[in-house]
C-alpha positions in Angstrom: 13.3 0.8 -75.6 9.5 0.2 -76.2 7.5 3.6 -76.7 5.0 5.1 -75.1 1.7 4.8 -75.9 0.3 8.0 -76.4 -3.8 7.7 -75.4 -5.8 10.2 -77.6 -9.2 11.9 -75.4 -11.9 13.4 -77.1 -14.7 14.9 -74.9 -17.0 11.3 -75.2 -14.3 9.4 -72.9 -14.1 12.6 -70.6 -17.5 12.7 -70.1 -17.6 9.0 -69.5 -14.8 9.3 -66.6 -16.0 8.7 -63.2 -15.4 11.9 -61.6 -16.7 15.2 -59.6 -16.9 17.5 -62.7 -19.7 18.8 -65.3 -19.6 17.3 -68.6 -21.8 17.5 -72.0 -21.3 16.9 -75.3 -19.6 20.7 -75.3 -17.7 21.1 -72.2 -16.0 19.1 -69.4 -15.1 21.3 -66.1 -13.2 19.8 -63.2 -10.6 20.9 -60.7 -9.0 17.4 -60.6 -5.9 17.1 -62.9 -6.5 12.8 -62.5 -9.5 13.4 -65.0 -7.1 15.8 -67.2 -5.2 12.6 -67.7 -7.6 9.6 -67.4 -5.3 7.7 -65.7 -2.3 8.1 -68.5 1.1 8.8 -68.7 0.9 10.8 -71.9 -3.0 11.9 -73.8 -3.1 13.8 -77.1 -6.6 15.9 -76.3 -9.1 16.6 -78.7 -10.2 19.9 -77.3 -8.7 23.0 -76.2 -7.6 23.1 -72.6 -7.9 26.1 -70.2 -6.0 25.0 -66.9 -5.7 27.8 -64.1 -3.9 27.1 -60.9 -5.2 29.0 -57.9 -3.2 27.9 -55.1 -0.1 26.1 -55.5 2.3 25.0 -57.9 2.1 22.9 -61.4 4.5 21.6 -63.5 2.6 20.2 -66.9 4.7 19.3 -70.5 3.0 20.3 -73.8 4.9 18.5 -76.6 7.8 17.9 -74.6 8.3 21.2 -73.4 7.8 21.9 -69.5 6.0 24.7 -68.1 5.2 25.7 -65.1 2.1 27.5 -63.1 2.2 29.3 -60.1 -1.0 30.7 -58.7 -3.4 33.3 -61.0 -1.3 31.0 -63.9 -3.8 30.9 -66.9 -2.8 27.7 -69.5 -4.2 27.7 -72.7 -3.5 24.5 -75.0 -4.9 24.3 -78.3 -6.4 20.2 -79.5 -4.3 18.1 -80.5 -1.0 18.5 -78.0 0.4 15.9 -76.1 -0.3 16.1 -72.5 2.4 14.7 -69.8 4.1 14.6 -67.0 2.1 16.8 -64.7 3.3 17.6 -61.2 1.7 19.3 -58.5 2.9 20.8 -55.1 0.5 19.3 -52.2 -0.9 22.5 -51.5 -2.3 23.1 -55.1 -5.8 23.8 -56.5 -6.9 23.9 -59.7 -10.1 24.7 -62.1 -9.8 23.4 -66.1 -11.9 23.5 -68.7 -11.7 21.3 -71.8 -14.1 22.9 -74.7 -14.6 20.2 -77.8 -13.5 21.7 -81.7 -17.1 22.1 -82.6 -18.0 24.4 -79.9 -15.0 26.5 -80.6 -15.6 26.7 -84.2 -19.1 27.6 -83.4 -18.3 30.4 -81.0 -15.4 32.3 -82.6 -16.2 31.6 -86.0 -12.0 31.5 -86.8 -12.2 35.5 -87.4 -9.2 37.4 -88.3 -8.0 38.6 -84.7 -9.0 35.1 -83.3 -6.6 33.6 -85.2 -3.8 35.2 -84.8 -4.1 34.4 -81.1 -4.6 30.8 -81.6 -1.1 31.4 -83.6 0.0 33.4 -80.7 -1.1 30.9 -77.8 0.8 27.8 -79.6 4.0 29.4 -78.4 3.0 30.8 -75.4 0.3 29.1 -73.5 1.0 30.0 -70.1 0.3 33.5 -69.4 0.1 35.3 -65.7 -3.1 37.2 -65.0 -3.4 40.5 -63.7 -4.9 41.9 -61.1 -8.1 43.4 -63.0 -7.8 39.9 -65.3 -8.2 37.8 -61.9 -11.4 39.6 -60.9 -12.8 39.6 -64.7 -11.9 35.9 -64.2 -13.2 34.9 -61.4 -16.3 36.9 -62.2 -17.3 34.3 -65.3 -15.6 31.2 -62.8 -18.6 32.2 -60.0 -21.3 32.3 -62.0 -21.0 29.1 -64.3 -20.1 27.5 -61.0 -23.1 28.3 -59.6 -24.7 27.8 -63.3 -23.1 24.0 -62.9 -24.8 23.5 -59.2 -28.3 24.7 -60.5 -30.9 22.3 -60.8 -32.5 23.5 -63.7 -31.0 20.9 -66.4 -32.9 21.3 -69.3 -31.6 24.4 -69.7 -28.4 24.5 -67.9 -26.5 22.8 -71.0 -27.7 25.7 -73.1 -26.4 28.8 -70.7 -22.9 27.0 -69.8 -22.5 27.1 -73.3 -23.0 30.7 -73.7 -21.1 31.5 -70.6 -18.2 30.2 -71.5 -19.0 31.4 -74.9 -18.9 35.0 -73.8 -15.7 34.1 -71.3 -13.8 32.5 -74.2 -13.8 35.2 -76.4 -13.7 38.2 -73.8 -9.9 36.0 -73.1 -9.4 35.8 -76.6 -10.0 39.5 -77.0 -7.6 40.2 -73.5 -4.8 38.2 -75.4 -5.4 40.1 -78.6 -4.7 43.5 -77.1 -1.3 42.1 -75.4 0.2 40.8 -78.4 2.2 42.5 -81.3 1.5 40.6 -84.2 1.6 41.5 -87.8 -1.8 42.1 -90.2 -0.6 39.4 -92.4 -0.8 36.2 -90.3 1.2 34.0 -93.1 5.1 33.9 -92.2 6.4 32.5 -95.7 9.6 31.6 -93.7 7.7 28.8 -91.3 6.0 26.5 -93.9 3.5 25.0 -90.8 2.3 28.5 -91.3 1.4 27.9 -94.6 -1.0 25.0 -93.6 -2.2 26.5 -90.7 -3.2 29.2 -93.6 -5.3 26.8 -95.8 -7.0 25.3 -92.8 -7.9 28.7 -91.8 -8.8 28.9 -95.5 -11.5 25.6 -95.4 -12.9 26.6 -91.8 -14.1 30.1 -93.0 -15.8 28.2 -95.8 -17.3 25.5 -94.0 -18.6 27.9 -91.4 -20.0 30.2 -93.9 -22.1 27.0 -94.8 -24.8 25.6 -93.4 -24.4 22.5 -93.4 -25.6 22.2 -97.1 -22.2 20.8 -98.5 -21.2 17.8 -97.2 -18.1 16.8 -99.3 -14.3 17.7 -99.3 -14.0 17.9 -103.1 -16.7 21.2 -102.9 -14.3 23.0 -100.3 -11.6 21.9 -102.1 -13.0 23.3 -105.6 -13.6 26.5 -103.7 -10.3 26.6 -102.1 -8.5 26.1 -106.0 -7.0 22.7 -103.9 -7.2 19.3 -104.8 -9.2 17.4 -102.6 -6.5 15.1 -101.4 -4.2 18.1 -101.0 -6.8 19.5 -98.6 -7.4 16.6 -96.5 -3.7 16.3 -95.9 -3.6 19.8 -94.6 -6.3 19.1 -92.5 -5.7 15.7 -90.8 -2.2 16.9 -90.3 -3.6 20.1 -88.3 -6.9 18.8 -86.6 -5.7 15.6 -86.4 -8.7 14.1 -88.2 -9.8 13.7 -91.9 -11.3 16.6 -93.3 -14.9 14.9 -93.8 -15.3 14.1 -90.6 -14.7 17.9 -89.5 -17.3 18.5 -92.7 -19.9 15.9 -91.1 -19.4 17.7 -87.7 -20.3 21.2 -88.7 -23.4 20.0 -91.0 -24.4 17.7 -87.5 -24.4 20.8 -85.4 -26.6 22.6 -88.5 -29.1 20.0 -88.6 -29.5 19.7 -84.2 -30.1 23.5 -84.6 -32.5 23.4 -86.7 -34.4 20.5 -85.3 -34.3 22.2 -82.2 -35.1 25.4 -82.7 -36.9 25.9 -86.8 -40.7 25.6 -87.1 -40.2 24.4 -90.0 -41.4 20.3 -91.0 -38.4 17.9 -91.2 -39.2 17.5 -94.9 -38.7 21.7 -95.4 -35.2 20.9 -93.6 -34.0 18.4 -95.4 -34.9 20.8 -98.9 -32.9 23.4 -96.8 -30.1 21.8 -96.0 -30.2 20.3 -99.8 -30.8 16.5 -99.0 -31.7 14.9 -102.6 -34.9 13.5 -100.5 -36.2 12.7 -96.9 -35.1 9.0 -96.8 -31.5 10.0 -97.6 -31.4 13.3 -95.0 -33.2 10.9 -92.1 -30.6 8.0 -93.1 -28.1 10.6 -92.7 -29.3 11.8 -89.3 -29.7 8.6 -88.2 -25.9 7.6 -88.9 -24.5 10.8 -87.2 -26.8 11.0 -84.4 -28.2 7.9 -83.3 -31.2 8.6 -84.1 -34.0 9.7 -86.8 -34.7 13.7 -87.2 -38.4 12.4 -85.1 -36.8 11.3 -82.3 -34.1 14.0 -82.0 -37.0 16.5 -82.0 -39.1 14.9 -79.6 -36.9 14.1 -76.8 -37.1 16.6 -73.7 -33.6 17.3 -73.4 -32.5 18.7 -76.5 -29.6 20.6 -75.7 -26.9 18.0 -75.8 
């Protein structure tokens, strides 16, 4: 029997979808589960996924395992899981979010307490709200709704970001209180734990930089690894080479400072330790399209 092709989505071919939703380079928000899946029998997503059903009933698989939502149903999937066989009653609705690695890296900074929910929600990522967690809920789901209906778009890329910024880690801090974990995250007995311990490891290096290292055998050296021994660990968690994730944080370092430093592109590139201008605007260029000028001069920055 032939197998499945499995389609992997990052947040470029969701934005790209023809479909009612909001997208950036950040987010994706829809409440139709036919964008969740492009199309597809099976997707392994890029991004982490919050799905909540409102009305209805949905039955979704995550790695092969079924689960099902009923309404006030809150799922959480982490990037990287297989997506399949979803199943909805007729009478369902739905809101998701899918939020790209960079913005989650960005926002929780992979803290102690976040972490050990991310550990938490890999096992269970369907939870039912409560009452009070509904309203809190639906509080955040109003106003970036109205947020995504505004006509202000230069800036309206910037606050959805912070809105689901604040929502993201006020959910993160919900689960936190709910679960009974122990200090030491590391279960010796469950060897993925052990990688999942030296990615946690290179993240809270690599977002302790900024952007200044650009190359897996500094993390590594840091880390006491070899470098091939951390790349391993980290394509087999993010599901991507470890210099890419590397490229992507000092990316989002150099956009911020081009967006928002007064200082000359030439005091940036010294900054962010470029041997020289020609190598940090050649670098730009490859990553983003386009030179450090251009990024700073178009209008709409926030992307």
């Amino acid at each position: 029997m032939e197998q499945e092709e499995i389609i992997k989505v990052n947040i470029e071919q969701l934005k790209s979808y023809n479909h009612d939703s909001y997208a950036d380079d950040y987010l994706v928000v829809s409440n139709s589960l036919d964008h969740l899946l492009l199309g597809q029998e099976k997707v392994k997503l890029d991004l982490f996924l919050m799905l909540f059903c409102t009305e209805g009933h949905i039955q979704i698989e995550l790695n092969n395992q079924s689960y099902s939502l009923e309404k006030n149903d809150l799922l959480l999937s982490p990037p990287n899981l297989i997506i399949s066989k979803v199943l909805a009653s007729p009478n369902h609705a739905t809101e998701f979010a899918c939020l790209s690695a960079p913005f989650l890296e960005r926002t929780l900074q992979f803290d102690k307490d976040h972490w050990k929910v991310m550990h938490y929600i890999h096992k269970n990522p369907v939870r039912h709200l409560s009452p009070d967690e509904v309203e809190s809920f639906d509080q955040y789901r109003l106003l970036i709704n109205s947020r995504i209906k505004s006509s202000m778009f230069e800036e309206k890329k910037e606050v959805l970001q912070l809105l689901f910024g604040a929502f993201f880690c006020e959910m993160m801090g919900i689960i936190n209180t709910k679960i009974n974990l122990p200090d030491n995250p590391i279960d010796t007995s469950q060897k993925p734990l052990q990688a999942d311990y030296v990615f946690k490891r290179f993240m809270e290096e690599l977002m302790s930089d900024n952007g200044q290292h650009r190359s897996v055998s500094y993390y590594a050296d840091k880390l006491c690894y070899s470098p091939k021994y951390l790349s391993r660990i980290v394509k087999q968690i993010r599901g991507k080479n470890a210099l890419s994730i590397i490229n992507e944080h000092a990316v989002e370092c150099i956009k911020y400072e081009l967006k928002y430093s007064s200082k000359s592109i030439k005091e940036i590139a010294l900054d962010l330790d470029f041997p020289n201008l020609s190598f940090f605007t050649k670098y730009t260029k490859k990553h983003l399209g386009m030179t450090p000028t251009q990024f700073r001069s178009k209008k709409d920055l926030s992307q």
